[in-house]
C-alpha positions as CSV (number, residue, x, y, z in Angstrom):
1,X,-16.3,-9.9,71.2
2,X,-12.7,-10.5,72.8
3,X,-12.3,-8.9,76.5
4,X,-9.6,-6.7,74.9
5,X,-12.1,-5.1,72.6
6,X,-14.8,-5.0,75.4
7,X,-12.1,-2.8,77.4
8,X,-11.7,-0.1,74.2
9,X,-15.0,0.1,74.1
10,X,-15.3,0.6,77.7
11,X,-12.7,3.6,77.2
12,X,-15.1,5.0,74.3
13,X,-13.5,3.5,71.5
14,X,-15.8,2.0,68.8
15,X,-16.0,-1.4,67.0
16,X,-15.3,0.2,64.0
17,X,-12.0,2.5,64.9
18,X,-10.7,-0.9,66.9
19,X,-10.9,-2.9,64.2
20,X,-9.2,-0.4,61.6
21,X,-6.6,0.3,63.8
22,X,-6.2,-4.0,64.4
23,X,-5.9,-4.0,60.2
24,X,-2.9,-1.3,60.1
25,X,-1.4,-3.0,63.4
26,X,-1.2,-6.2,61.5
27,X,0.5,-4.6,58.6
28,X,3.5,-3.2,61.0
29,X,4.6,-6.0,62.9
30,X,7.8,-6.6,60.7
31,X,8.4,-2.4,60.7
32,X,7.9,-3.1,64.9
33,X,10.6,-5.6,65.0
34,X,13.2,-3.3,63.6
35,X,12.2,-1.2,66.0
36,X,12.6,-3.7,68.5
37,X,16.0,-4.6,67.0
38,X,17.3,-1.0,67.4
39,X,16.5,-0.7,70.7
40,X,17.8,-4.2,71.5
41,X,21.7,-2.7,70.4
42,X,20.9,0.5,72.5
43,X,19.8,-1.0,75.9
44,X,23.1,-3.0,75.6
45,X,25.0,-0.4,74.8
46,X,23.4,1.6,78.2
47,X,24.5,-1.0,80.4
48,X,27.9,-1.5,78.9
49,X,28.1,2.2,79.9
50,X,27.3,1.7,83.4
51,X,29.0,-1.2,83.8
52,X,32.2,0.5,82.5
53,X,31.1,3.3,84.7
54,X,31.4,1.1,88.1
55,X,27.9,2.2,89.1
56,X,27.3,1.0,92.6
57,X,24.2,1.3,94.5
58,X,26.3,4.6,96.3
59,X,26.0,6.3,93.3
60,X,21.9,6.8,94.0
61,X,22.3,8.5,97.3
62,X,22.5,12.6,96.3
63,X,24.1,15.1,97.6
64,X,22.5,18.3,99.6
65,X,24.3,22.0,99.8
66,X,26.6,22.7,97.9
67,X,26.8,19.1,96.0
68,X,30.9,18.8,96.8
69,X,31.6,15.4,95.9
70,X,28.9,14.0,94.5
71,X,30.0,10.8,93.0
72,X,26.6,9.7,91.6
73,X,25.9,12.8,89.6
74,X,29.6,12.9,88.0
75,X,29.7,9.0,87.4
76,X,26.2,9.6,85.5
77,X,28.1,12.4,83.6
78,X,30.7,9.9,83.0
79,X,28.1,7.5,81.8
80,X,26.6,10.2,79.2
81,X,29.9,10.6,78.1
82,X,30.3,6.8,77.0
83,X,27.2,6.3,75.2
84,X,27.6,9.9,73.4
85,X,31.1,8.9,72.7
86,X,32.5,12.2,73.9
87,X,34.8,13.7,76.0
88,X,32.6,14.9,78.7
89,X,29.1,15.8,79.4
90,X,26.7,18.0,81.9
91,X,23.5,16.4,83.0
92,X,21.9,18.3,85.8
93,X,18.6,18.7,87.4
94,X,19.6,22.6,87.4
95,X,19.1,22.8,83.5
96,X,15.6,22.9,83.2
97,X,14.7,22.3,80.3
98,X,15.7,21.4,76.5
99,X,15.9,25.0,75.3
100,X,18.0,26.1,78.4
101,X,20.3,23.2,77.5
102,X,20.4,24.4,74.3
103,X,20.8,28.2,75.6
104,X,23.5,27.2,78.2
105,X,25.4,25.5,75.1
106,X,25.3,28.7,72.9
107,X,25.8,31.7,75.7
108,X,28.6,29.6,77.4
109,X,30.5,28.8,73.9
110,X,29.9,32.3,71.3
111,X,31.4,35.4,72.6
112,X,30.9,39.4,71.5
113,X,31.5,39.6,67.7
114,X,30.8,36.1,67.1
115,X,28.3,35.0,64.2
116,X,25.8,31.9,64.6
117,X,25.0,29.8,61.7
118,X,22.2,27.7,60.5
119,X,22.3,25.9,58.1
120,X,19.0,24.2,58.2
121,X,17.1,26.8,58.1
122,X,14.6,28.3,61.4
123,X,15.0,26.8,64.8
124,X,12.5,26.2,67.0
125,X,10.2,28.7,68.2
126,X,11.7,29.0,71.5
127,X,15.3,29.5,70.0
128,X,14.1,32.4,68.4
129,X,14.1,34.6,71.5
130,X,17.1,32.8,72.6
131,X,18.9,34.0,69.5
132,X,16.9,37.6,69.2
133,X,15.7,36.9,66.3
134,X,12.4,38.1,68.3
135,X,13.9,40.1,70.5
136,X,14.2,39.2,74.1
137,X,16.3,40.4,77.4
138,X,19.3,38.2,77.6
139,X,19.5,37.4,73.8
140,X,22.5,35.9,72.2
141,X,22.0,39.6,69.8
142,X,22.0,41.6,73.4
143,X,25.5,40.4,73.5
144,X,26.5,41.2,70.1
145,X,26.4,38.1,68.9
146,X,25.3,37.7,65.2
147,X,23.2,35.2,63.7
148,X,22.8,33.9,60.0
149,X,20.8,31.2,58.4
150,X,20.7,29.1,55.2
151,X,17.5,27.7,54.5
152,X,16.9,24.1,53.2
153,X,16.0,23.9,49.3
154,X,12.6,22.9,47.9
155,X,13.6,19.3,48.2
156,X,14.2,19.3,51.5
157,X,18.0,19.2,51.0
158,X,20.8,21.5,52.7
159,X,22.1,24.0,50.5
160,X,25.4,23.9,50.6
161,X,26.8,26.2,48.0
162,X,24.3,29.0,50.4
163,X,26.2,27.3,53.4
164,X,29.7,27.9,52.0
165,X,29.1,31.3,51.2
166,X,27.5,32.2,54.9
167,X,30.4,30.8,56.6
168,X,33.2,33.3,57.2
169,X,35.5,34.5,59.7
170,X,33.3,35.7,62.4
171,X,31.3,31.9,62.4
172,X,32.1,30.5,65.3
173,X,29.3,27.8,65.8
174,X,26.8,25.8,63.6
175,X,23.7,25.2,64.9
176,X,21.8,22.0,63.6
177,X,18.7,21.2,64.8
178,X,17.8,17.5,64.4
179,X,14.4,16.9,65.0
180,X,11.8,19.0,62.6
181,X,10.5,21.5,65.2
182,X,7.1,23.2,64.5
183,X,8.0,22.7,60.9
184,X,7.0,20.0,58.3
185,X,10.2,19.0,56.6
186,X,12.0,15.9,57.1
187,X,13.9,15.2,60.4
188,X,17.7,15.1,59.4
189,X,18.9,11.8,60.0
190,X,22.7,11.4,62.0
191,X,24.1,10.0,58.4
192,X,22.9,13.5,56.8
193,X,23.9,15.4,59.8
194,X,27.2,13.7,60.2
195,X,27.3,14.6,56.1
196,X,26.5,18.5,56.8
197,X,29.0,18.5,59.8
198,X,31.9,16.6,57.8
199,X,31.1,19.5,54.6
200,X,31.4,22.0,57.5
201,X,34.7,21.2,58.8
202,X,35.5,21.0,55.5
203,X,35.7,24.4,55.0
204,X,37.0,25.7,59.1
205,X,37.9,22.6,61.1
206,X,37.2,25.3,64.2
207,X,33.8,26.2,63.5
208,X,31.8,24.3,66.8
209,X,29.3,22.0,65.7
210,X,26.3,21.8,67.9
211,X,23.2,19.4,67.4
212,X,19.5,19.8,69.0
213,X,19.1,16.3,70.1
214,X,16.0,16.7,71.3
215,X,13.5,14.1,70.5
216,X,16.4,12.0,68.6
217,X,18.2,9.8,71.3
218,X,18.1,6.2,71.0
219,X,16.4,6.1,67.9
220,X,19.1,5.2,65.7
221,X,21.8,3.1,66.7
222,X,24.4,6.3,66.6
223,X,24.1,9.7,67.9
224,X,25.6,13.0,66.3
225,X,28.5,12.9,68.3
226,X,29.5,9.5,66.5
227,X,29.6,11.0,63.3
228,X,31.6,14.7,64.2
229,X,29.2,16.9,66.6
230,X,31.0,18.6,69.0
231,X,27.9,19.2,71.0
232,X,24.9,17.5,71.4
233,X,21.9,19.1,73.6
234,X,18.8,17.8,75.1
235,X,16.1,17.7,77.5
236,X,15.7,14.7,80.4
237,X,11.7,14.9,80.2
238,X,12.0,13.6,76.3
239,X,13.9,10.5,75.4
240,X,16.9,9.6,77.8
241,X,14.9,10.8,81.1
242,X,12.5,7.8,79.8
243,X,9.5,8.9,81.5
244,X,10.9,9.0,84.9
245,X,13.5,11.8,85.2
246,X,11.4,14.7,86.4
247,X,13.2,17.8,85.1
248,X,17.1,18.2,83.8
249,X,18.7,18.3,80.6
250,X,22.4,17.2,79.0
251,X,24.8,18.5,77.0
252,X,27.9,15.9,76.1
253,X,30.9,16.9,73.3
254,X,33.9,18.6,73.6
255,X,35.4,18.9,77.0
256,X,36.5,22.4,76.3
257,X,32.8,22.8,75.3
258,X,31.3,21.5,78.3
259,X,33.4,23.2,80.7
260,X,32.8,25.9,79.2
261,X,29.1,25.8,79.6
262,X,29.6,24.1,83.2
263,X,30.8,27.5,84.2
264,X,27.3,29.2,82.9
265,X,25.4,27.0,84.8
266,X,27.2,27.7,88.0
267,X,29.9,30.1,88.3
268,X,33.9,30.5,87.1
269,X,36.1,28.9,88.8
270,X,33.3,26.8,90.7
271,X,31.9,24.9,86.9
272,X,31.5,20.8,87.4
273,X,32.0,21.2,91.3
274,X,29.0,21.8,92.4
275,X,25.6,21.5,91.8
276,X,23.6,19.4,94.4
277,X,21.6,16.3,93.2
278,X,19.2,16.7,95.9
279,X,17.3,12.8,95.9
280,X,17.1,12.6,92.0
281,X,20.0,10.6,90.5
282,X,18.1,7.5,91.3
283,X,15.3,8.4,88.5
284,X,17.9,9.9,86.2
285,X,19.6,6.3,86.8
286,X,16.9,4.1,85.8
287,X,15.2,6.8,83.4
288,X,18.5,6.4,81.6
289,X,17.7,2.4,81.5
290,X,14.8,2.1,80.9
291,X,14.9,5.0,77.8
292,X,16.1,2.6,75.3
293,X,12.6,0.4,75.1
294,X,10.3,3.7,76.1
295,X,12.0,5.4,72.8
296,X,10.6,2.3,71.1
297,X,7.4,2.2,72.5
298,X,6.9,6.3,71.4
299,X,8.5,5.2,67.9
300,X,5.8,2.4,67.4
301,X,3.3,5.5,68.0
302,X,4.1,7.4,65.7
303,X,4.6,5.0,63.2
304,X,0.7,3.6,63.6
305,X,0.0,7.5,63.7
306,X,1.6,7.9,60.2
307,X,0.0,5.1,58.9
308,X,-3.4,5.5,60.5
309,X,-4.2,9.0,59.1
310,X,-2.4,8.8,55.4
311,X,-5.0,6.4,55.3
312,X,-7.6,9.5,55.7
313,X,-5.5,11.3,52.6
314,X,-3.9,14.1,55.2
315,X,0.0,15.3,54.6
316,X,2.4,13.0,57.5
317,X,5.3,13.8,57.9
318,X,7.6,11.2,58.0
319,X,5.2,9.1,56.2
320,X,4.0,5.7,56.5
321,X,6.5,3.7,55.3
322,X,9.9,5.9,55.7
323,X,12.6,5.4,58.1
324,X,12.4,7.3,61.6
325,X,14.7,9.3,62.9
326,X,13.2,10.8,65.8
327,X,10.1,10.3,67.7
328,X,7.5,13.0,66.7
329,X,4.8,12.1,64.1
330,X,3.1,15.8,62.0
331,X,0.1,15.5,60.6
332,X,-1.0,18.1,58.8
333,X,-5.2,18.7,58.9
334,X,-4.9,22.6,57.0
335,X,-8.0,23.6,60.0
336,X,-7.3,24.5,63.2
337,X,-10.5,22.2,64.1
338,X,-8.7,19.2,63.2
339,X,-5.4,19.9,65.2
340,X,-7.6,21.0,68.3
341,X,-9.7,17.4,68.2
342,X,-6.8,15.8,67.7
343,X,-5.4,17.3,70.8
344,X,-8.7,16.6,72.7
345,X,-8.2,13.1,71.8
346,X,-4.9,12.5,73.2
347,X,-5.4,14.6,76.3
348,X,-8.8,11.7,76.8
349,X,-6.5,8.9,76.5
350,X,-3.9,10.1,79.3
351,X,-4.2,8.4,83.2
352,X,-3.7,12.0,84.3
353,X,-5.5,14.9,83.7
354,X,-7.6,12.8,81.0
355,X,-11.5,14.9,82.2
356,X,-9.9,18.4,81.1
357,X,-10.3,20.0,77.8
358,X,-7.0,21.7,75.9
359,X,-7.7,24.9,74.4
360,X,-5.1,27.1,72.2
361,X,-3.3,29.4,74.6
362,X,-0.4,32.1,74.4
363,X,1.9,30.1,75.4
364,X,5.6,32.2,76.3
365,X,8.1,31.7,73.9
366,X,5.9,31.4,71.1
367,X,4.5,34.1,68.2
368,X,1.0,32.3,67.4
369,X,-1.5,30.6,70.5
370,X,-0.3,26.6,71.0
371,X,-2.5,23.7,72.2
372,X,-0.8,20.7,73.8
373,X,-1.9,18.0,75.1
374,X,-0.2,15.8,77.8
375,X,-2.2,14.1,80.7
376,X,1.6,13.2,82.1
377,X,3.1,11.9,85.4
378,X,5.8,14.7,84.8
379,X,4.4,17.9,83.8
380,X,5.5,18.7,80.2
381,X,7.5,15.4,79.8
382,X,6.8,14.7,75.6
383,X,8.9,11.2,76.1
384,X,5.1,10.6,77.8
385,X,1.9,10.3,75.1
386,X,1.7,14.3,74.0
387,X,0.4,16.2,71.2
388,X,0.9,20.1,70.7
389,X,1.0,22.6,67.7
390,X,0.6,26.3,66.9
391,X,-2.8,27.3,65.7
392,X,-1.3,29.1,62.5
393,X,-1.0,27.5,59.5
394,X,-0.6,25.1,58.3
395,X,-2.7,24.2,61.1
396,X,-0.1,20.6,61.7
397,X,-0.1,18.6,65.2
398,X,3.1,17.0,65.9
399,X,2.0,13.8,68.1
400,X,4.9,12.2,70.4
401,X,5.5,10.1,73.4
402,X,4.1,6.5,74.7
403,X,5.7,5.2,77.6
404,X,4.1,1.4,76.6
405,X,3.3,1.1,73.0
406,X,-0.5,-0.5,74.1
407,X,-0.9,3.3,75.6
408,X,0.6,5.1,72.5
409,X,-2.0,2.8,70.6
410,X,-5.0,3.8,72.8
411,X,-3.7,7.6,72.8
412,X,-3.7,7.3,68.4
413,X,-7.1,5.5,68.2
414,X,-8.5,8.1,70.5
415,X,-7.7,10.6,68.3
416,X,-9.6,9.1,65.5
417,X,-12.8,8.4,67.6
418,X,-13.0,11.8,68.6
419,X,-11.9,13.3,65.1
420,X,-15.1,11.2,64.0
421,X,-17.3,12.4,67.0
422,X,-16.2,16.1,66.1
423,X,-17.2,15.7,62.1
424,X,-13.2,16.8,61.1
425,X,-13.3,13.1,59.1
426,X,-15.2,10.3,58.5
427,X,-14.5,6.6,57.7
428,X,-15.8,7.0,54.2
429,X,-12.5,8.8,53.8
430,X,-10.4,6.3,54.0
431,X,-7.9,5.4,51.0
């Protein structure tokens, strides 16, 4: 018995799960060097930023008060700007959080009378209260704001004769949400976004185009904003923070766009100004470095996770063998039992928090109870190993997250081992 196999055991792992996942491992090494060669082009293309940027070692020292000044946080901004290819970007510790990005980015940029589209159907749960499509103080609908959406076809496809006929003179912005959200359709890649956008501005040129990032950065070798976005949105505790920015979020596109969402996050006439960094720009620095490689570490995750349980004949989503566009892996188990052990199983594997139990809670923001699962250095950061889902069906988990692909390797065969020990599946099962 290698010492390596000794240690899983150690960790509660059996011979039997080790040496299933050591066959699928084998089988994904040349799908691991793409990987590898994707994130190769973006770490480059990081550095180049900074580099272009003039970081010096001044730019990590902060700013108290009223932030006046601060030449690390606005060189970062500048820095966000250059790998987004756009004309400016906010990235503050003051946004909390990828839906408050996202939030920021619509209340700052839609005004009284205004119509927001979809045209890929719901958003995330969160967004709905946001928009007031539940309704909630503060709503985008408080403020007269109207929203539409076009669903995707059967196929997965966008509709875009349904698109064409929702868009009218009162659409002001496009919403597109990248990554697949508590759903189970595909997550759009930035060729079939950059396809939607370009149909778009076919019709108005001034319609805003605005992309949920989230979950997508790094992955490809081009972003949104490379291919016509005027916004892009996300969250610092998911890919670019890579695992070591503890809170913030970004929004880079249009600099009319951004200033205009600058002065929602402080105050007119004040916007970029001010906003203190307060001791953090040197995690946002390095978080930003080091994202490149952690985005491929969480993407080798999920890929063994797809693999791993098509195996056991349950719906993934992507599957197996198709390309990536983002980091989160569904898997769909149709019983709440199987999304719960799955979640017990990653929270097991974590180096924090790994002697709890998750149960389903009501979770704010949410219509349905949500498990997660996340035993993480930052609390809530889904760029670490993470696993959450609504107990509704049809009962799916959507796994994400691996700082070190060895950890998102433990975290998957965890899962299985105590999918087993639960009775949800059994190796007999496997296809």
């Amino acid at each position: 018995m290698s010492e390596t196999m000794e240690m899983y055991e150690a960790l509660g792992i059996s011979k039997v799960v080790y040496s299933y996942g050591e066959k699928i491992w084998k089988e994904l090494i040349q799908r691991f060097e793409e990987v590898d060669r994707i994130a190769e082009y973006n770490q480059l293309k990081v550095v180049k930023a900074m580099q272009e940027a003039k970081v010096s070692e001044a730019c990590l020292l902060g700013t108290t008060g009223y932030g006046y000044n601060d030449m690390g946080r606005d060189t970062l901004e500048t820095i966000y700007a250059h790998i987004f290819h756009t004309e400016d970007a906010l990235v503050r510790p003051q946004i909390t959080c990828g839906t408050h990005a996202l939030a920021l980015a619509l209340l700052s940029n839609l005004r009284p009378g205004d119509e927001l589209l979809s045209p890929v159907g719901k958003p995330y749960d969160t967004l709905e209260e946001v928009i007031g499509i539940r309704p909630s103080r503060g709503s985008l609908a408080e403020y007269g704001i109207t929203y539409r959406q076009v669903d995707l076809l059967s196929d997965g496809e966008f509709d875009y004769e349904g698109i064409r006929k929702a868009i009218h003179d009162k659409t002001k912005l496009v919403t597109i949400q990248r990554s697949k959200g508590y759903q189970t359709r595909p997550t759009l890649s930035v060729k079939r976004i950059g396809e939607l956008i370009s149909f778009i501005k076919d019709i108005r040129p001034d319609i805003i185009c605005m992309v949920d990032n989230c979950y997508g950065e790094f992955v490809e070798t081009i972003e949104p904003s490379d291919v016509g976005a005027d916004m892009v949105v996300g969250s610092l505790i998911k890919n670019p923070g890579g695992g070591l920015a503890p809170t913030g979020g970004y929004i880079a596109g249009k600099r009319e766009c951004v200033e205009n969402a600058s002065c929602r996050l402080t105050s007119p006439g004040l916007s970029k100004e001010v906003g203190a960094s307060l001791g953090i720009l040197p995690s946002f620095y390095q978080g930003l470095f080091l994202a490149p490689t952690v985005t491929a570490s969480a993407l080798k995750g999920a890929v063994f996770a797809a693999n791993l349980y098509e195996r056991f004949g349950f719906d993934v989503v992507p599957g197996g063998a198709q390309s990536r566009h983002d980091i989160i892996q569904a898997v769909t188990f149709g019983t709440p039992e199987g999304v719960i052990s799955f979640c017990k199983g990653i929270q097991a594997a974590a180096p924090v928090d790994s002697f709890v139990t998750p149960e389903p809670w009501d979770m704010p923001g949410y219509d349905s109870q949500v498990i997660m699962a996340a035993g993480a250095f930052v609390s809530g950061s889904s760029i670490e190993l993470s696993a959450d889902g609504p107990i509704k069906p049809p009962f799916a988990v959507y796994f994400q997250g691996g700082l070190t692909w060895p950890h998102a390797k433990f975290g998957i065969l965890k899962t299985v081992q105590q999918l087993l020990d639960d009775g949800v599946i059994s190796m007999d099962n496997l296809k």
